[in-house]
C-alpha positions in Angstrom: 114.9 93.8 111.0 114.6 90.6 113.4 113.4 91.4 117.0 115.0 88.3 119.0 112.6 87.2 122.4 112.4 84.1 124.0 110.7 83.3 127.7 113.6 82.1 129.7 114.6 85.1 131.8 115.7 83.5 135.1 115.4 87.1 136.9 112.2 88.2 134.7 109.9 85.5 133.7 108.1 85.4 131.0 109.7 88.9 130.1 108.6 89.6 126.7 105.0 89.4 127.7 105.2 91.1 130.9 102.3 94.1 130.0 103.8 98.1 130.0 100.6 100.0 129.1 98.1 97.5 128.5 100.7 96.1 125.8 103.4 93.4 126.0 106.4 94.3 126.1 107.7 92.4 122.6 105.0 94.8 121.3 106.4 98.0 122.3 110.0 96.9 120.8 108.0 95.4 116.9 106.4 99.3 117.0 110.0 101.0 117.6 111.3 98.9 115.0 108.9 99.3 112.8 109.1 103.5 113.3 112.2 102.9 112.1 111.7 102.8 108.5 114.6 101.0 107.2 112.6 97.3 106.2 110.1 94.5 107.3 110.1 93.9 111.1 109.8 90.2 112.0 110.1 88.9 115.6 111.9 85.7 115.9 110.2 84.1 119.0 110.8 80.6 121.3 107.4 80.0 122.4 104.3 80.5 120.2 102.6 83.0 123.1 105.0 85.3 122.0 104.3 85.0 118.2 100.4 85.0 119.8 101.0 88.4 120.9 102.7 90.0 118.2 100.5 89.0 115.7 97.6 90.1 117.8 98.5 93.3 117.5 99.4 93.3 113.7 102.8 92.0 113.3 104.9 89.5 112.0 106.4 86.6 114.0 108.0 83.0 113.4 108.4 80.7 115.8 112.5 79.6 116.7 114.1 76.6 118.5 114.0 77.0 121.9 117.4 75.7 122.7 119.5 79.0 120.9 122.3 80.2 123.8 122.4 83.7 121.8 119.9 85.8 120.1 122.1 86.3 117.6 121.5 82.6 116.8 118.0 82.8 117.1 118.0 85.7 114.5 120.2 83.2 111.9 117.7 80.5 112.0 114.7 83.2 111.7 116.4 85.3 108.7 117.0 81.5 107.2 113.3 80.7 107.1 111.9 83.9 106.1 114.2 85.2 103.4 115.5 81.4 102.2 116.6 83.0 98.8 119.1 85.4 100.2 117.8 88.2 98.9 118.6 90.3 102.2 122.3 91.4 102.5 121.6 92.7 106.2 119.5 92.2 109.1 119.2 94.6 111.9 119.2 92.7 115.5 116.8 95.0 118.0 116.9 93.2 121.4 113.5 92.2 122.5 113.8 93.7 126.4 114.6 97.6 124.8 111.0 99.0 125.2 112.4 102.6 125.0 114.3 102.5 122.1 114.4 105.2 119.9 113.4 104.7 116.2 116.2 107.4 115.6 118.5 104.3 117.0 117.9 102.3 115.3 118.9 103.9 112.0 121.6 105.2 113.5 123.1 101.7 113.8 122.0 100.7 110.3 124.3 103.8 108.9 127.7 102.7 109.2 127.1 99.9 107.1 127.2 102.3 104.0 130.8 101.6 104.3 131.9 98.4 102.3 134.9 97.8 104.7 132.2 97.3 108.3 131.3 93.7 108.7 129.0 94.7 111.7 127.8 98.0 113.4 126.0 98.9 116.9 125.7 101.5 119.4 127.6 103.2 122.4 127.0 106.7 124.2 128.9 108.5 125.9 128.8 107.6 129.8 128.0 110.8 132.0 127.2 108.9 135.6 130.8 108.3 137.9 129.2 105.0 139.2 128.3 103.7 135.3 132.6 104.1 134.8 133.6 101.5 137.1 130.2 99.2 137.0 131.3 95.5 135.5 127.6 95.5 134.3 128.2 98.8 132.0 130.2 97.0 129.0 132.1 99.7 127.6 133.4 100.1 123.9 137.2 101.1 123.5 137.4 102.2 119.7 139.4 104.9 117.3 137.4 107.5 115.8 136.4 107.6 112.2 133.8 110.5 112.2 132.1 112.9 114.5 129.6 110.0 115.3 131.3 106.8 115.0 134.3 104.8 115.9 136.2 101.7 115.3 135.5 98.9 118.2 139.0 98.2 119.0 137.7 96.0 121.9 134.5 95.5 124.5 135.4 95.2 128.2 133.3 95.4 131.4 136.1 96.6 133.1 136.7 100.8 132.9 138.5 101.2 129.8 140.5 103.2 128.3 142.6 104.4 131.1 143.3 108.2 131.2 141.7 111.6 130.8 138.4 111.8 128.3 135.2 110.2 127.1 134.3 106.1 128.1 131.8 104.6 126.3 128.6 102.8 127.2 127.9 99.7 124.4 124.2 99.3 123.3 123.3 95.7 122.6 121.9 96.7 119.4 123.6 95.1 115.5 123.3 95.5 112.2 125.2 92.6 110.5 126.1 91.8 106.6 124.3 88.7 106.1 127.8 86.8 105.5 129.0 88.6 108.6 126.5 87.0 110.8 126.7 83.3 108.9 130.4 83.5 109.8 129.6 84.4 113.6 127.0 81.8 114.2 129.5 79.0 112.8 132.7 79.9 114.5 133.1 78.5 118.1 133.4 80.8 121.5 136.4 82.2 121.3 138.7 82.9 124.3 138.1 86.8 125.3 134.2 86.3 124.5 134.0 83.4 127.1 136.0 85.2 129.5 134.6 88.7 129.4 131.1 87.0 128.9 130.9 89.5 125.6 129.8 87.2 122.6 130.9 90.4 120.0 134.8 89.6 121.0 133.9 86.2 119.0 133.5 88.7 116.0 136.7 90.7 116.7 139.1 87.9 117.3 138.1 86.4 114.3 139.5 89.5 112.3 135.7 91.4 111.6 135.0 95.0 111.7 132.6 96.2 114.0 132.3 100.2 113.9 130.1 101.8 116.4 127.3 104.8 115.9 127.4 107.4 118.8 123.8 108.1 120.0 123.3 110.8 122.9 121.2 108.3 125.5 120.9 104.4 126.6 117.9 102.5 126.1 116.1 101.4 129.1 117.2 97.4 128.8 114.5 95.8 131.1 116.2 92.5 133.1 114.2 92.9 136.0 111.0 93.5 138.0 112.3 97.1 138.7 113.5 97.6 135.1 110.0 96.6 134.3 108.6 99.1 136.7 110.7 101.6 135.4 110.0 101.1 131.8 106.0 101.6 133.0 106.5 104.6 134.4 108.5 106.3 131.0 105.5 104.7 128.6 102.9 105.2 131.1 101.6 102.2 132.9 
């Protein structure tokens, strides 16, 4: 697994060191990960206070360009230099700003890529709040089901989608990619949808990849902001 975490946040400075319990932040997300069980957490940072921190507290960091647009770039170059034989076949992406994740999660996204045919998996849940429906920020997943716990992404849309009666579903910016999957993503260009729904995964549909989707019962806290910040404090305590 490669936590991505770089310094830039224009509306949360210096985010991945921002302290939640005494602890950085970038911390909290290596020890989810690592509950995880499922391989060798490594956190791909832009600035070598972040690797500082993370190794401080027993983990494994490497230090990435800082110039990357996506994480999902910055994970490329990381998985490059620490596994330069190719001997990993997939590499989980755990966003550096999701505190609260659940180790459960994490597997959970991991598990659809026991089918051959899934070039890329991630997370949704279902969306229980009226106000989440219709919030452009709330990027939902429109998909067909293919178990009691997963469907096909058919698309990703901030707008509210499907139309009609039953469930809508909240996408979790958490991936597992095939290693080829993700060499083919990084080297194809922006592709139309993606730039206009601001969505970098359409990139991975338009060019013709599967992307199936694990259902998990709750959303992560994401923390973009001083009150996200404040709220991820007060659920890990301080």
């Amino acid at each position: 697994m490669i936590v991505p975490a770089r310094m830039g946040s224009t509306r949360l400075p210096n985010k991945p060191l921002a302290l939640i319990a005494g602890e950085p932040m970038i911390v909290h997300v290596w020890r989810r990960a690592c509950e995880a069980g499922i391989g060798p957490v490594v956190v791909a940072a832009d600035a070598a206070e972040i690797v500082d921190a993370v190794r401080a507290a027993g983990g494994d960091a490497v230090l990435t360009r800082p110039d990357h647009v996506s994480g999902s770039d910055r994970i490329f170059e990381a998985l490059g230099r620490i596994d330069p034989g190719l001997t990993a076949e997939v590499v989980v992406n755990v966003q550096g700003d999701l505190p609260t994740i659940a180790p459960e999660a994490i597997r959970a996204c991991f598990s659809p890529l026991s089918d051959p045919a899934v070039d890329v998996a991630t997370l949704a849940a279902e969306i229980h709040v009226d106000a989440e429906r219709t919030n452009p920020n709330v990027v939902k997943v429109v998909g067909s089901r293919v178990g009691e716990t997963r469907l096909r992404a058919l698309y990703f849309t901030r707008a509210t989608a499907p139309h009609g009666d039953g469930p809508l579903y909240h996408h979790i910016g958490l991936y597992a990619y095939r290693r080829a999957a993700l060499a083919r993503f990084v080297d194809l260009p922006p592709s139309e949808l993606e730039q206009r729904e601001k969505l970098e995964q359409l990139r991975l549909l338009e060019a013709g990849m599967r992307i199936d989707v694990a259902l998990v019962d709750d959303v992560p806290l994401g923390v973009d902001t001083p009150e996200d910040l404040e709220a991820a404090r007060r659920r890990l305590g301080g």
